[in-house]
C-alpha positions in Angstrom: 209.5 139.5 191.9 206.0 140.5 192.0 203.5 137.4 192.6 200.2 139.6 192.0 199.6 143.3 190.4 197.7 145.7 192.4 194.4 145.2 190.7 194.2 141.3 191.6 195.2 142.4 195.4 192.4 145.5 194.8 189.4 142.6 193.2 190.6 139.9 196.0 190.5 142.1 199.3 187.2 144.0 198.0 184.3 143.7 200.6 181.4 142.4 198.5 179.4 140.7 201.5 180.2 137.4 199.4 182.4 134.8 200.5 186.1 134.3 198.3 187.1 131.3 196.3 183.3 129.5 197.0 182.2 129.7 193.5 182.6 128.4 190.1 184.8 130.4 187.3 184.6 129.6 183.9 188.0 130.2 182.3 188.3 131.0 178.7 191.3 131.3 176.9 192.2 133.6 173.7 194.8 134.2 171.4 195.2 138.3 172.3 194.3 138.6 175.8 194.5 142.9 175.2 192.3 142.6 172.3 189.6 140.5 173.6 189.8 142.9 177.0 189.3 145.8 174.5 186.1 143.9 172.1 184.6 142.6 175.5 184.3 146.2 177.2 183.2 147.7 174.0 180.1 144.9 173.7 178.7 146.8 177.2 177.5 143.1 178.6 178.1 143.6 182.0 181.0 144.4 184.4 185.0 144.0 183.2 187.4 144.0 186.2 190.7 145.4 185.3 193.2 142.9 183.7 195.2 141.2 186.8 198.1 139.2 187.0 199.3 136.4 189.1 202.6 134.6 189.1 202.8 131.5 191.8 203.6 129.4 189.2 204.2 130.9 186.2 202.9 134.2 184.8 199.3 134.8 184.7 197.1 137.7 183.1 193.6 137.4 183.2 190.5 139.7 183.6 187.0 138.8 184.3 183.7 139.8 182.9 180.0 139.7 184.8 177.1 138.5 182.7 174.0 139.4 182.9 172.9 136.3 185.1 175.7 136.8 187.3 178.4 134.4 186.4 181.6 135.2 186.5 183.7 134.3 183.3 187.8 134.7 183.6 189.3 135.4 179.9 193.0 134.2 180.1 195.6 134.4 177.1 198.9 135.7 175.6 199.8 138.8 177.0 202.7 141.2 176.4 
């Protein structure tokens, strides 16, 4: 069983010059996680990782968006 796709192991190693895990994420959940990936790249307000998944737990797709101050929001949801 896969605990991570590659593009969470791709965003996580990534050498930004920033530290990991030292910041706060605001997590927003939806009803159609594809769909709101889809509406939130086609708005153009700021960088969309790639959808990632995560399963320590329990499944977990997610991707995250960069506004234009900077913050990082993650945008969580059904996903199949």
């Amino acid at each position: 069983m896969n605990r991570f796709n590659q593009a969470y192991i791709d965003d996580f190693t990534a050498e930004t010059g920033e530290k990991k895990n030292n910041v706060i994420i605001l997590n927003f959940e939806v009803e159609d996680l594809k769909a709101e990936y889809e509406r939130i790249k086609g708005l153009g307000i700021g960088e969309v990782s790639d959808m990632m998944y995560v399963n320590v737990h329990h499944p977990y797709w997610y991707f995250n968006v960069i506004d234009p101050d900077g913050n990082v929001l993650e945008i969580t949801g059904h996903y199949s």
